[in-house]
N, C-alpha and C positions, 0 to 999 in steps of 0.2 A: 561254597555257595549253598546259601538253606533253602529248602523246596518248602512252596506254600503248601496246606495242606488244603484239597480242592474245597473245604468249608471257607477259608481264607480266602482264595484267590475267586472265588464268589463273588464278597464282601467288597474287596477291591474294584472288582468289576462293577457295582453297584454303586459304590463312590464314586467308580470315573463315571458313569453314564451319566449320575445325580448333577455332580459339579460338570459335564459336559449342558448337558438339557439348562440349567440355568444360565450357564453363560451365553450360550446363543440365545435362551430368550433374553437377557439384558442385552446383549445387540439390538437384536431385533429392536426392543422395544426404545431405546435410543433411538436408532434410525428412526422408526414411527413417530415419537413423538417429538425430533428435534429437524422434520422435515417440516415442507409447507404442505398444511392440512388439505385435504381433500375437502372442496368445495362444500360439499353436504354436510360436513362435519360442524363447519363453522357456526358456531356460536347453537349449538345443538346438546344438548343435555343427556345425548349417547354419548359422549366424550366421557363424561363420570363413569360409564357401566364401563367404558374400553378400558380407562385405564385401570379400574377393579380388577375385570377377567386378565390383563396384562401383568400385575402385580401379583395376584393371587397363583397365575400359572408358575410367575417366578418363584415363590415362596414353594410352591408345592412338590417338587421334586426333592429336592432337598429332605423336606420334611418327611417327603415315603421312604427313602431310597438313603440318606445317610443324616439323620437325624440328628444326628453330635455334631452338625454344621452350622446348627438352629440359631447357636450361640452369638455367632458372628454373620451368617449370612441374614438372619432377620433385620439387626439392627442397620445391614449393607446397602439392603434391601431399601430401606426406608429413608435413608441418605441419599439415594440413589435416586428415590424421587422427587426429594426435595431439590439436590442439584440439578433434576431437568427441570421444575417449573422455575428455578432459576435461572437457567440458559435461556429457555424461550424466549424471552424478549429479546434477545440480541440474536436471536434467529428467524424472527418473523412472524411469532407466535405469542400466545399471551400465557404469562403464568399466573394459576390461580389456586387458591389455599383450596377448593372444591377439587381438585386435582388430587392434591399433594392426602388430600383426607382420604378419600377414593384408592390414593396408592397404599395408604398406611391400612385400611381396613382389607382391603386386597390382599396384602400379605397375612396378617393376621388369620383369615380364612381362609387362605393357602394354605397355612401351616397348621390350622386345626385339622382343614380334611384329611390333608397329608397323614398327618400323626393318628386321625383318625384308622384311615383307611391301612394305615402302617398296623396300628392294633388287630384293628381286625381280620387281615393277612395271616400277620404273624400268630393268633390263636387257631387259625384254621390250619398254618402248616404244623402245628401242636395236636391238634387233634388229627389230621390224618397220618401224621407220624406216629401217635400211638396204638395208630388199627393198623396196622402192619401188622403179622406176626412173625 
């Protein structure tokens, strides 16, 4: 049996959290969205922002945390939205392209902050690695 070397078994750890944090939020956000809407919601132009921050939270894990997932998880992502505003109508709810646009730009700046926030991380643990002495 080969022993990870604790750089590795990091890395790992980071993957599972990444791919764990997305897929409860795509639960989640299934159940949300293919439930019946809360009264105030209905026919309310917060429903665009929700499924935005809903989308983008999904895309963003990923992209800080295990980034070679980008591949597959974005395009996942974005199918994912389109088959719930396909669902809705046979669940009580209406499906509509101001949705489906809302989820795709969602991810899209999920995955920039992510990658973002992933760069600039990653040059800070670069530079306080090299003040060591």
């Amino acid at each position: 049996m080969t022993q990870q070397s604790p750089n590795q078994d990091r890395i790992s750890k980071r993957h599972r959290i990444a791919l764990l944090a997305t897929s409860i939020l795509a639960v989640v956000i299934a159940v949300l969205t293919l439930s019946s809407p809360h009264q105030s919601l209905q026919g309310s132009q917060w429903d665009k922002f929700y499924h935005f921050i809903a989308f983008m939270a999904l895309a963003f894990p990923c992209a800080l945390l295990y980034a070679r997932t980008l591949f597959w998880v974005l395009p996942t992502a974005i199918l994912f939205g389109g088959a719930i505003e396909l669902i809705q109508p046979y669940v009580g709810r209406g499906g509509e392209w101001a949705d489906f646009v809302a989820d795709v730009v969602g991810v899209a700046i999920g995955a920039i902050l992510g990658l973002i926030l992933r760069g600039f991380l990653s040059r800070r643990a670069r530079i306080h690695a090299t003040d060591k002495p």
